[in-house]
C-alpha positions as CSV (number, residue, x, y, z in Angstrom):
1,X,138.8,-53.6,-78.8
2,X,136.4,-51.4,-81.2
3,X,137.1,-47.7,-80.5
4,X,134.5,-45.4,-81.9
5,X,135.4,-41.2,-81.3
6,X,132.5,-38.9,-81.6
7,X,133.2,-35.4,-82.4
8,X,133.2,-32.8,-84.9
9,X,135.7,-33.3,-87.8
10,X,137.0,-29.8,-88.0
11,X,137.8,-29.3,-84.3
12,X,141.2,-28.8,-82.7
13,X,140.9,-31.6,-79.8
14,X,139.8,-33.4,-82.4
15,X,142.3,-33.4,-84.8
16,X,144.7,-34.3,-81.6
17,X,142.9,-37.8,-80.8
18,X,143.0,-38.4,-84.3
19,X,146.9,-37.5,-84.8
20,X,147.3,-39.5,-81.6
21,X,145.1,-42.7,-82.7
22,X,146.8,-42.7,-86.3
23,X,150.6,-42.3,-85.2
24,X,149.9,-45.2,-82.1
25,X,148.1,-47.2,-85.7
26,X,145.1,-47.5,-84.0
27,X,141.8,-48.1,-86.1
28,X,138.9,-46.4,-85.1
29,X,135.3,-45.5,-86.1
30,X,134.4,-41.6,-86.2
31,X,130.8,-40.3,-85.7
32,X,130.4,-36.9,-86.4
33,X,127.9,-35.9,-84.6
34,X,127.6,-32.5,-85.8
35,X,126.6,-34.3,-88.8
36,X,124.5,-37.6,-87.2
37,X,123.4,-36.1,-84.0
38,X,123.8,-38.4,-80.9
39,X,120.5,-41.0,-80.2
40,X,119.0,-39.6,-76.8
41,X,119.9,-43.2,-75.4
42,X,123.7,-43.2,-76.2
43,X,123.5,-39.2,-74.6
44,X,121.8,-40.9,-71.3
45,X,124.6,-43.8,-71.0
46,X,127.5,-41.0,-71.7
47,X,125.6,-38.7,-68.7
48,X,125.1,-41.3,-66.3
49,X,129.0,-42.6,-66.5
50,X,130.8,-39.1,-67.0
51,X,127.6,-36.7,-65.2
52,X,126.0,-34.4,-67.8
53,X,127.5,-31.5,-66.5
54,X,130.8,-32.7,-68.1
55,X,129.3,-33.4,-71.1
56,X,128.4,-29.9,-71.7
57,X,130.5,-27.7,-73.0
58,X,130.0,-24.5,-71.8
59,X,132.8,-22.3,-72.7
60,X,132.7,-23.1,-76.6
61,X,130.8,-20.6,-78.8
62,X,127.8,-23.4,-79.8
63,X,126.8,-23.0,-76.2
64,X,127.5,-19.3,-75.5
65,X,124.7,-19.1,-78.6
66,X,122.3,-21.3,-76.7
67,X,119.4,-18.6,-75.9
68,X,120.1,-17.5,-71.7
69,X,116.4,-18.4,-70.9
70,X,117.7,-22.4,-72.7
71,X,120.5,-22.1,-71.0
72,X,119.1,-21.4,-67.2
73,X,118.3,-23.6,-64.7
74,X,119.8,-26.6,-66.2
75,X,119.4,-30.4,-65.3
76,X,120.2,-33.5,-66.3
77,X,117.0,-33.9,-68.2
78,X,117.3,-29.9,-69.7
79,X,120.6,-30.6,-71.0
80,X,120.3,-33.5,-72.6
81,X,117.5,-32.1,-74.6
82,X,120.0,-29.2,-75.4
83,X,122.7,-31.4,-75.9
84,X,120.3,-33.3,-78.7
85,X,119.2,-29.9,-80.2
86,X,122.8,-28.7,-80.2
87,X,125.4,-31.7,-80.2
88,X,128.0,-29.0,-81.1
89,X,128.0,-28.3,-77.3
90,X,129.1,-31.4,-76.1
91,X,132.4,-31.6,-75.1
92,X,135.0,-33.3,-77.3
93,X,135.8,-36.0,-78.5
94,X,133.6,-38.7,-76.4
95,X,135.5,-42.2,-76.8
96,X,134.2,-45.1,-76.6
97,X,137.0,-48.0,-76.2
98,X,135.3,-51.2,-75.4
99,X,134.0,-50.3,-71.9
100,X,136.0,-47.5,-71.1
101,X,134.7,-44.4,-71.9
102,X,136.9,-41.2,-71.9
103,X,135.8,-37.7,-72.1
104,X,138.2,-35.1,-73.9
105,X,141.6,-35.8,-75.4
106,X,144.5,-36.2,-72.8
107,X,147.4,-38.2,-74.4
108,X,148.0,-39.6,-70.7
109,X,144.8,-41.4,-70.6
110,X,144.3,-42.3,-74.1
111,X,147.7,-44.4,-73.5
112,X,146.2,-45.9,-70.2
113,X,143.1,-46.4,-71.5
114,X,143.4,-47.0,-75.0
115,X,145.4,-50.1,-76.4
């Protein structure tokens, strides 16, 4: 199964997965996409199986710095656009495990999910 874990390299959930993936010996692709960006089409698949609301981070600092009159009145179209202009407020890490895909790090379902 081909696991690829987008993120932001310096982040504390983050470094979780990873120490999680690399004591298990699981290989694994990393996008940073603090770095890359996430394609509007990958952000459209992740909001339509997980709901964009989930996807958006809101108690991190990225979005906190998100203007108030960017950040009102959101909807699924609104915050994807945000969530292009600012992939530091998506919530992390996104995994993508063959044709599971798991939101956050949670050792639980990383062992149910990931093999």
């Amino acid at each position: 199964m081909k696991i690829t874990i987008y993120g932001i390299k310096s982040c504390s959930t983050m470094k979780k997965a990873f120490d999680w993936l690399d004591a298990k010996h699981i290989a694994y692709d990393f996008h940073d996409y603090k770095k890359a960006g996430v394609p509007t089409e990958r952000l459209k698949g992740w909001s339509k199986n997980l709901g964009w609301e989930k996807l958006l981070n809101t108690r991190g600092t990225t979005f906190r710095k998100i203007p108030e009159a960017e950040r009102e009145n959101l909807n699924e179209a609104r915050a994807l656009k945000l969530l292009e202009q600012y992939p530091s407020a998506i919530k992390r890490p996104v995994v993508e495990a063959g044709t599971r895909l798991l939101l956050g790090f949670d050792a639980e379902e990383f062992a149910k999910n990931i093999n």
